[in-house]
C-alpha positions as CSV (number, residue, x, y, z in Angstrom):
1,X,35.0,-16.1,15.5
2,X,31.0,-15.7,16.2
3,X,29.6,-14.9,18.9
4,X,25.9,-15.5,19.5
5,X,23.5,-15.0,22.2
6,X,19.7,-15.9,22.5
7,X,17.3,-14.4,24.2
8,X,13.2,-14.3,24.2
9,X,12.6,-17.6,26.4
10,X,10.4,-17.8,29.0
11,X,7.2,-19.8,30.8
12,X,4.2,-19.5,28.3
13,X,1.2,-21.6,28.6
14,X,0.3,-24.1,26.2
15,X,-1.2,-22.6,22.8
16,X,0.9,-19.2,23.7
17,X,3.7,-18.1,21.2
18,X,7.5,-16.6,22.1
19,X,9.7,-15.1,20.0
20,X,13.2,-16.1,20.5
21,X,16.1,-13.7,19.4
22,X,19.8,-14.6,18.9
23,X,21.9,-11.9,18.1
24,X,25.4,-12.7,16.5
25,X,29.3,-10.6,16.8
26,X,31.9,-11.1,15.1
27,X,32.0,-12.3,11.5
28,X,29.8,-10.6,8.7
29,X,26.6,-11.9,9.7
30,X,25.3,-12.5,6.2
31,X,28.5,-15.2,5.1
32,X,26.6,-18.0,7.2
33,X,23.5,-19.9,7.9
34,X,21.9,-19.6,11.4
35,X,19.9,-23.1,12.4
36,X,18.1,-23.7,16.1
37,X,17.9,-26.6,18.1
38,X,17.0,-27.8,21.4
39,X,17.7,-29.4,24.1
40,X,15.1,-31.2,26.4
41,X,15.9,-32.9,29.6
42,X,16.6,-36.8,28.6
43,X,17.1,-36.5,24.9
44,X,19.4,-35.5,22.1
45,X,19.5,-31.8,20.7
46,X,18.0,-31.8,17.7
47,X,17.1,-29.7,15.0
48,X,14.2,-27.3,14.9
49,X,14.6,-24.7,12.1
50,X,17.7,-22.9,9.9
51,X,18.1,-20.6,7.3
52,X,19.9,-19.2,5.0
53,X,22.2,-16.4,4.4
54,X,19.8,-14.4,2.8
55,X,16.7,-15.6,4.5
56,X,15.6,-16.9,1.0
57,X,15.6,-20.0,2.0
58,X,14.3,-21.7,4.9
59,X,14.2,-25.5,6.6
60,X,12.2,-27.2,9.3
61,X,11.8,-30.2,11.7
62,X,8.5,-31.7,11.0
63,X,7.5,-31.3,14.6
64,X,7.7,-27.5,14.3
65,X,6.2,-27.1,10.5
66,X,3.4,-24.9,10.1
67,X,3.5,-23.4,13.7
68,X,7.3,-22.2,14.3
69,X,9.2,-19.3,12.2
70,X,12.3,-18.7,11.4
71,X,13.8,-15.2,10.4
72,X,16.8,-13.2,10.0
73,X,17.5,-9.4,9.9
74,X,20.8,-9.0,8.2
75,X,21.0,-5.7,9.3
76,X,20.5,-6.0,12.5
77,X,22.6,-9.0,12.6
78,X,20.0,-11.0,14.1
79,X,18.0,-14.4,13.9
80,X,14.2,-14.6,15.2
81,X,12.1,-18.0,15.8
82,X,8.6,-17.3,16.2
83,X,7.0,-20.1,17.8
84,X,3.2,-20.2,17.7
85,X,1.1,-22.9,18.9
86,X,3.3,-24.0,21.3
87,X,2.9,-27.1,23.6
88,X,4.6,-28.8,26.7
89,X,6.8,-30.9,24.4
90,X,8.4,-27.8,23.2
91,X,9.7,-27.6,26.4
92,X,13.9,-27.4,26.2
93,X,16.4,-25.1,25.8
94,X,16.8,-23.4,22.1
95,X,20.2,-22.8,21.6
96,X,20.9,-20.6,17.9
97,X,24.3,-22.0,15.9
98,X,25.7,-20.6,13.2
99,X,27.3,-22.9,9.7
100,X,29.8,-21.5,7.3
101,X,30.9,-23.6,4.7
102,X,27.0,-24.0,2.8
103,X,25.9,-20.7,3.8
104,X,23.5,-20.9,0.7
105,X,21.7,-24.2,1.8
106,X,20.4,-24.3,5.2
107,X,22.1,-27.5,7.5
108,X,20.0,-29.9,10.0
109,X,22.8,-31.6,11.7
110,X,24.5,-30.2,14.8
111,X,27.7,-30.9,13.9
112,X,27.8,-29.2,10.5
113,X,27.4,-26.2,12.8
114,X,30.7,-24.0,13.8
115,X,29.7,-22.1,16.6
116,X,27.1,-21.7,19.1
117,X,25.0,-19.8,21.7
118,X,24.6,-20.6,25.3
119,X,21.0,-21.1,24.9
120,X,17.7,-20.0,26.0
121,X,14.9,-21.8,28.8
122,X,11.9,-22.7,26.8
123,X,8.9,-24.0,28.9
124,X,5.8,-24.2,27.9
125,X,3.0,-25.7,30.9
126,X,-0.1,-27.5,30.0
């Protein structure tokens, strides 16, 4: 079992940055990848950004590339998104997941993903 909870959302003008938190129980946190996703109102979650078990290696949804972040702290058992940039699409919910059977190679789909947080409000006003 994992247990995972996100924090660090918020309302943040557009061009503002937020760094999201999810910090994860349970299970040694460096035998599994961590991914985000989100949620907006009328459309699927999707994938935003994973990584790794060691951080060493990193993935992300075109939409996000060049302005979002991710990280991990394997000592403090914790995964970071640092989004920069950030615009009214970003608007959703981020919700942190963590994948155990490729821990080494960073997943995009949801449902290669074993468990999950209960997600964070992101929204960002224009």
């Amino acid at each position: 079992q994992v247990q995972l909870v996100e924090s660090g959302g918020g309302l943040v003008q557009a061009g503002g940055s937020l760094r999201l938190s999810c910090a994860a129980s349970g299970r040694t946190f460096s035998s599994y990848s961590l991914g985000w996703f989100r949620h907006a109102p009328g459309k699927e979650r999707e994938f935003v950004a994973a990584i790794s078990w060691s951080g060493g290696v990193t993935d992300y949804a075109d939409s996000v590339k060049g302005r979002f972040t991710i990280s991990r702290d394997n000592v403090k058992n914790t995964v970071y998104l640092q989004m920069n940039s950030l615009k009214p699409e970003d608007t959703a919910v981020y919700y942190c997941a963590a994948e155990f059977s490729t821990p080494w190679a960073p997943r995009r789909r949801r449902d290669e993903y074993d468990y999950w947080g209960q997600g964070t409000q992101v929204t960002v006003s224009s």
